[in-house]
N, C-alpha and C positions, 0 to 999 in steps of 0.2 A: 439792533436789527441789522441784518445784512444784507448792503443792496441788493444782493444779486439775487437772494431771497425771493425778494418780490414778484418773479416770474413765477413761481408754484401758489405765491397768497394769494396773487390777484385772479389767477386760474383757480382756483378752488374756492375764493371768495363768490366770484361771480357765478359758480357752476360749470364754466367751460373755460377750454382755452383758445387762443387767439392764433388765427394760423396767420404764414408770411404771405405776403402778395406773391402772385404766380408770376416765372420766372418772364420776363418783357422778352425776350429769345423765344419762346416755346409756338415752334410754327403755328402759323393761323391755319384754322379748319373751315373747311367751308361749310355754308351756313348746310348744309341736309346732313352733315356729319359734325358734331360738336367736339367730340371724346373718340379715340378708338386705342386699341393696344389688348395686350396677354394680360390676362387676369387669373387670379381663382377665385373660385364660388364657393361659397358652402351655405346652405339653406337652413340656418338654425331651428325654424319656425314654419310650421307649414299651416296653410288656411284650414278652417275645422272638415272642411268638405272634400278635402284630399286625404287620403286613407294613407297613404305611403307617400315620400318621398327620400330622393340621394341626402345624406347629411354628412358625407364625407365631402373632402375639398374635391374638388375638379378642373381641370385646366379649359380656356377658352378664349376666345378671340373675342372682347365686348366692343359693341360700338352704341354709343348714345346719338337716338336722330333725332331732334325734335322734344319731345318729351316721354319716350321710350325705351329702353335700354335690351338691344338684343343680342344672346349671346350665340353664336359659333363653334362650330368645332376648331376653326385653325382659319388663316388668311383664306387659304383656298376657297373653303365654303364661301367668304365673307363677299370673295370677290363673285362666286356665282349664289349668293344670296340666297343660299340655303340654310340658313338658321335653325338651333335645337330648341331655344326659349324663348321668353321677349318676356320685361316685366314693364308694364305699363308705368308713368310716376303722376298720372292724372289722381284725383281725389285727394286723400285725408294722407299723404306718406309725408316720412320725418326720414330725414339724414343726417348720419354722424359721423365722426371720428372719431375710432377709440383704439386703446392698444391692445394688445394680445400677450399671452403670460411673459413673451419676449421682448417686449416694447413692444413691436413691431406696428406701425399705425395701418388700421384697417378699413378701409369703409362700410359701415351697416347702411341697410335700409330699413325700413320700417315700415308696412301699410296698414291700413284701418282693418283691413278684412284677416288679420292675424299672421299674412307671412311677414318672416325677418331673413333677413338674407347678411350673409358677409363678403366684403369683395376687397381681395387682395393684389395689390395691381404693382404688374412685374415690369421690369424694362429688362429687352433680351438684344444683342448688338445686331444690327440689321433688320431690326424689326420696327416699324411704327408705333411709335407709344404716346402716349400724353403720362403728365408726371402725375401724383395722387393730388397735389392742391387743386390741378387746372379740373379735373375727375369731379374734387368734392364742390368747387366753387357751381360748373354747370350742371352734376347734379342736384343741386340746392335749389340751381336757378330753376334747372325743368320739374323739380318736384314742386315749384310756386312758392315755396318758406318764404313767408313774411320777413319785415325788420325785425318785426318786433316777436320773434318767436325765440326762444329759449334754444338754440344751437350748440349740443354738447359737443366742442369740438376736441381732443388730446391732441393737435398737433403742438409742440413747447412753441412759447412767446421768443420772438426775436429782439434784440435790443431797437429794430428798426420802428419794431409795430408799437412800442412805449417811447413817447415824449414826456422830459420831466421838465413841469413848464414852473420857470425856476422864480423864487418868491412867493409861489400863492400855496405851496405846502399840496399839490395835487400830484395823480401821475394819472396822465389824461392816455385811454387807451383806446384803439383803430382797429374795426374788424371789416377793413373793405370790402363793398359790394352786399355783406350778408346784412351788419346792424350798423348802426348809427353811433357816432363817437360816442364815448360813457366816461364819466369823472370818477375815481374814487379816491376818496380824502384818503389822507395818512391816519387818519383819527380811527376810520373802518378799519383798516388794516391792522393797526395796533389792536383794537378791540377783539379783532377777529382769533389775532394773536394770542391774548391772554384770554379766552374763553377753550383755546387748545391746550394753552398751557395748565390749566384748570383742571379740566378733563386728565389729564395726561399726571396729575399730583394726585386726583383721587385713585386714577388703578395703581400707583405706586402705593397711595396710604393704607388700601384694603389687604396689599399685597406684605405690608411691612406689619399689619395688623394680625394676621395667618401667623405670622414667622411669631411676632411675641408670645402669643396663645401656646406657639408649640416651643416655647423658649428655645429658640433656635435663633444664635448672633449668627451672621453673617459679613460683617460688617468692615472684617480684618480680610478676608479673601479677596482673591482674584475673580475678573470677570469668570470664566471658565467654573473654577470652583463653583463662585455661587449660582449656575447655572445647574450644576452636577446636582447640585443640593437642593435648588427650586423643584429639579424634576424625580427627585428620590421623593419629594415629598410627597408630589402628584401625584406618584404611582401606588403612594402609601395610603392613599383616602380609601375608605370602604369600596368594594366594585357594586355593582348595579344588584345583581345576586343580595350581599350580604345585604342593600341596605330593604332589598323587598322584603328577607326571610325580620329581619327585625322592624316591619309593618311600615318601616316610612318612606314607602311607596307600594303604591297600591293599583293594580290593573282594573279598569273600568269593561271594555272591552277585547279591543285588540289585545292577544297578550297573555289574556286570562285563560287558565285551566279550565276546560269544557262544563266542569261537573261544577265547579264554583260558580261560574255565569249562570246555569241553568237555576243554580240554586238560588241565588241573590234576586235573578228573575222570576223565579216561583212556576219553571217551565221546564219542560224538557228536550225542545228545540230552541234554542235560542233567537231572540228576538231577531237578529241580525240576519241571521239565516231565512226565517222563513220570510221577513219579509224582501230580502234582496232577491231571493227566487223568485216572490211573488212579481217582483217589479220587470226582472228580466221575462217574468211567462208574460206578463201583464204587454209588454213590447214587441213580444212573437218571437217565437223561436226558428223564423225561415232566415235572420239572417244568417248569410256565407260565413263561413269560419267562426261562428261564435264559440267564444273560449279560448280559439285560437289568436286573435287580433287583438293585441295589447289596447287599452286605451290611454288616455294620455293621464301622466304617472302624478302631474301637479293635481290636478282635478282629483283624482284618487285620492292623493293625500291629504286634500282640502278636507274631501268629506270623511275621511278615518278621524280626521283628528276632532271635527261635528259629532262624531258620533263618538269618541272617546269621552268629550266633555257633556253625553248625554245631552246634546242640544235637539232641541225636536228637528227631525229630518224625515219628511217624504220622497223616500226614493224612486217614486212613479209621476216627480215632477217631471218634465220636460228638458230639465238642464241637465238631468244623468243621463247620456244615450248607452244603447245596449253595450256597446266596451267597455265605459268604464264602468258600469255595475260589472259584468263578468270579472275585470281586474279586480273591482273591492271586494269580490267575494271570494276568488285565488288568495287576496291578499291575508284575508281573513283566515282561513285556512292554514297557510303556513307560515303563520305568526301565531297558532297556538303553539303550546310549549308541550306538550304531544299530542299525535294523530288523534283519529276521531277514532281509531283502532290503536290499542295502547300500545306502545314500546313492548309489555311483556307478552303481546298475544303475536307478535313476529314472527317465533320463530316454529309457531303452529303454521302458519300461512307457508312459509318456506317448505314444512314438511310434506302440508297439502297440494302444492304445485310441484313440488321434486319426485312425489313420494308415485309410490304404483298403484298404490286404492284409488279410490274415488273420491275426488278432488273437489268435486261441487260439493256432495255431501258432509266432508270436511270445512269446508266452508261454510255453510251451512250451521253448522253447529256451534263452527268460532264467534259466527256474529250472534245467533242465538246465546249465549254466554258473556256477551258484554252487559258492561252495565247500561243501566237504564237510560240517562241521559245521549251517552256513546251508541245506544243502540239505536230508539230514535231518530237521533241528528244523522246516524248514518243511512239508514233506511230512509229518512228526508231528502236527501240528497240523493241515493241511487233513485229513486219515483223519480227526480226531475232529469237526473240525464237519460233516463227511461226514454220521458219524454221528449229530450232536446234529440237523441238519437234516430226518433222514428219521423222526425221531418227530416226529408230527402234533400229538401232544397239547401240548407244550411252546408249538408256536404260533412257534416261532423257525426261518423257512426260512433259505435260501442269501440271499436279499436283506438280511434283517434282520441274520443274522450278519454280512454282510458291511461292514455299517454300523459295526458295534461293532469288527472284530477292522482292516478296513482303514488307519487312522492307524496301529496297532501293528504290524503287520506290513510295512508299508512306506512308506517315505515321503520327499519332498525335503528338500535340504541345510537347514539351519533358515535362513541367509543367504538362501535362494532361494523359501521355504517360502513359500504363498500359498493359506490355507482355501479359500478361492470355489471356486481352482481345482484344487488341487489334490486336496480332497474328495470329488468325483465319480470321480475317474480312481483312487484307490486304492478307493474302494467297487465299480468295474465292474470290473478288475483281481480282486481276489478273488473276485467274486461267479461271476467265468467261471470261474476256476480250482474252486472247492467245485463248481459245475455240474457242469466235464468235469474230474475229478479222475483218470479212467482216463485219458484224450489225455496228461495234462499230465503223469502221472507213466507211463506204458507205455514 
């Protein structure tokens, strides 16, 4: 074991690491100012009742008063106390310290009502700063963190903050001011050790087990070489494609070919369809922008993969708000593996919006001409943005919808696929059909 070691085991044994005491130099702040200096912000996390926010970095002037944290545009504002934000650290918030893909140590916040924020604190020469320990220590203080709370901190262990108290086989470690001295034996450490090294033999053994199966030594190479060769191997495994067309993988929903779901279902709208319409009318159709306002993409993905594993899902519970049903239903859409208007009926639509006849009535006929299922699920869907169009309040006519729903409801072969052009003629394509929805389906 290597002593020097010790500073990554005992940080990753314990969960956190142990920062250095703040520098005994670092001018004193008067008590209505704690903290002050250049920062950047970046809002990773925003509360569920805030519809937008900045998530790029920003620069600002932060001062922590009390137990408040407010930020500035620059000194000037600061000095006439004109402020752009201020996050409260009253309640349920946690503070950390972690790195960023560069090292670089960052401060989070964390509050109970869902914002997370990152704060990266600059020193610039002639400017007032406090340095990022004095930062995390009195934000910790103003956000109330008990001793005894679990403080992930990344700032590295100094040799100053580990005493090895010599004889009794310990290395006794100091997190001032935040927790209370802590022991851990050499016996943890060891253990901790060889339960990595454990780990770290079996991806070697499954990895050395691949290689015999495909009788492939390696063994005489160089690093480099059997790298070449690890990743020729990799790329040599079936792709996704071959191993669906040979049944051993199977799409349940998401994924799946219109006309096989429908079929397996024993319907001709798919389940998924009419009831995520049903949920989104069931919520009202006057919100502003619907269709248009993302929702948030975890939550989405929660319940795709719910409803992938066919687990019972009521999506007129109260935990899906009207965004992200509208996102799971986009999503649904353009994760079939083609439109609800097939790849071959394309290059009729192109003829009908290019061409000098009459363009509805071509229309018209293309969709009377799908199959059943396709026909259906799409007429399903024109009835509901029928209806999402004719409330005023929402602000989303036949034009706008047809911006949003046209790439997902039909589109060219992807070999032949061509944005520029193809983008206009699927938005005019729709936008006519929600128009004359009685011509097209009578």
């Amino acid at each position: 074991m290597i002593p020097g070691s010790y500073t990554a085991v005992l940080a990753e044994l314990r969960g956190r690491n142990l920062r250095n005491s703040p520098n005994k130099n670092t001018p004193k702040k008067c008590p209505a100012v704690k903290c002050e200096g250049t920062v950047k912000r970046k809002i990773t996390k925003a509360p569920p009742e805030v519809k937008s926010v900045e998530k790029a970095w920003s620069n600002f002037y932060a001062v922590l008063k009390s137990n408040t944290i407010y930020f500035y545009k620059d000194v000037k504002h600061f000095k006439r106390n004109e402020f752009e934000s201020a996050c409260d650290l009253g309640g349920n918030v946690t503070v950390y310290l972690e790195p960023d893909k560069k090292g670089t140590k960052l401060l989070k916040i964390s509050k109970d009502n869902g914002l997370e924020m990152l704060i990266r604190v600059k020193t610039e020469a002639g400017v007032k700063a406090t340095s990022l320990e004095v930062w995390f220590e009195q934000l910790a203080e103003s956000a109330g963190m008990s001793q005894d709370q679990d403080i992930k901190n990344s700032l590295s262990l100094s040799d100053n903050s580990m005493e090895n108290s010599n004889g009794h086989g310990t290395e006794k470690v100091c997190h001032k001011s935040i927790i209370d001295c802590k022991e851990i034996t050499k016996k943890d450490i060891n253990e901790f050790l060889n339960q990595k090294m454990q780990r770290s033999s079996a991806n070697k053994t499954s990895i050395q087990k691949i290689l015999e199966e495909q009788g492939i030594d390696i063994s005489h190479l160089d690093k480099s070489k059997k790298k070449e060769v690890l990743n020729k191997l990799l790329s040599s495994r079936p792709s996704f494609g071959d191993l669906q067309k040979k049944g051993l993988i199977k799409y349940t929903v998401f994924g799946c070919p219109l006309a096989t779901l429908c079929s397996r279902q024993k319907v001709l709208v798919p389940h998924v369809v009419t009831q995520c319409i049903e949920a989104i009318e069931h919520r009202g159709l006057k919100s502003s922008g619907i269709y248009r306002i993302s929702g948030n993409n975890a939550s989405i993905q929660k319940l795709r993969f719910k409803v992938d594993k066919e687990e019972p899902v009521n999506l007129k519970d109260a935990e899906y708000d009207i965004n992200m049903l509208t996102g799971f239903f986009k999503m649904f859409l353009r994760e079939l593996p083609e439109p609800v208007i097939p790849f071959e009926q394309y290059a009729q639509i192109e003829s009908a919006i290019r061409g000098s006849g009459d363009s509805l009535n071509a229309l018209k006929q293309i969709v009377q001409d799908l199959p059943e299922p396709n026909k259906s699920t799409f007429k399903y869907i024109i009835l509901h943005l029928v209806r999402v169009a004719n409330e005023e309040e929402n602000q989303m006519d036949e034009h706008n919808l047809s911006i949003i729903f046209g790439p997902s409801l039909l589109g060219n072969l992807p070999e032949r696929a061509n944005l520029l052009v193809d983008l206009p003629i699927q938005n005019a394509a729709v936008e006519k059909i929600i128009t004359n929805y009685r011509l097209v389906f009578k």
